[in-house]
C-alpha positions as CSV (number, residue, x, y, z in Angstrom):
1,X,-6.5,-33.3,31.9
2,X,-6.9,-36.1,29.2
3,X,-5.4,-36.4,26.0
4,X,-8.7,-36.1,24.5
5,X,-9.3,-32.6,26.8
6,X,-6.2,-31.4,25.7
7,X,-6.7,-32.3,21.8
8,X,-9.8,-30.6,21.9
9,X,-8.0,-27.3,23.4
10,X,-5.6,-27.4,20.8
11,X,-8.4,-28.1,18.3
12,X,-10.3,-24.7,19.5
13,X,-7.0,-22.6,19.5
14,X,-6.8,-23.6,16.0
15,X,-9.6,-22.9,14.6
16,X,-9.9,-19.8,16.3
17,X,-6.8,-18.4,15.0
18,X,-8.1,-19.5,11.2
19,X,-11.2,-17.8,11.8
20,X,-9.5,-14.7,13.0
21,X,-6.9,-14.5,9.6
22,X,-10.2,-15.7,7.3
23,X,-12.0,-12.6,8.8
24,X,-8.8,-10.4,7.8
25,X,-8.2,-11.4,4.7
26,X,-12.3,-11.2,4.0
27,X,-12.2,-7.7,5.6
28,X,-9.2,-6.8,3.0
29,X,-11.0,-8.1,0.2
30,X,-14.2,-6.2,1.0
31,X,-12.4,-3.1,0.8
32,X,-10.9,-4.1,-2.1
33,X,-14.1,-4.3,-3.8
34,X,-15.2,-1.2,-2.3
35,X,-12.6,0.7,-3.9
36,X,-12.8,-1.2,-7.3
37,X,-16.7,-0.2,-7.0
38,X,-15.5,3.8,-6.1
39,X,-13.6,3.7,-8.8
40,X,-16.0,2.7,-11.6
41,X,-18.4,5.5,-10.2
42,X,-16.1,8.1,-10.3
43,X,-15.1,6.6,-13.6
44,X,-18.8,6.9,-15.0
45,X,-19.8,10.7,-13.4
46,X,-16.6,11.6,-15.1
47,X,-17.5,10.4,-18.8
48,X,-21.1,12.0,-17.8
49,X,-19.3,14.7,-17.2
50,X,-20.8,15.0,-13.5
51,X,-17.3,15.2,-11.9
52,X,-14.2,17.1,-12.8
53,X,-10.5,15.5,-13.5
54,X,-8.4,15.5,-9.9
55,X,-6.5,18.9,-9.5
56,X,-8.8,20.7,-12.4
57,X,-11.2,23.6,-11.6
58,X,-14.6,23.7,-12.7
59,X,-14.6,26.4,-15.4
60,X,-18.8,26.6,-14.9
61,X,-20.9,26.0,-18.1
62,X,-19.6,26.3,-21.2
63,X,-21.0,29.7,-23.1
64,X,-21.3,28.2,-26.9
């Protein structure tokens, strides 16, 4: 194998191994987002009053 042949190997190993940690730090960071987004929905139904706080029981409508 030439030097060239095997700088290109070592070339392709590398980049491969960068594209596979930028895909799971881009993966991590999606779901990040996702959760941020979650959040600010349950957030919102709450204050609409669409969605009850965690671990209290709906009571039903209010009889005033």
């Amino acid at each position: 194998m030439s030097k060239y042949a095997q700088y290109a190997q070592k070339l392709d190993t590398a980049f491969k191994a960068a594209r596979e940690k930028y895909m799971e730090v881009y993966d991590a960071v999606k779901a990040a987002e996702k959760r941020v987004e979650d959040a600010k929905n349950e957030k919102d139904e709450y204050f609409r009053g669409d969605a009850h706080p965690p671990g209290r029981m709906c009571d039903g409508p209010s009889q005033s």
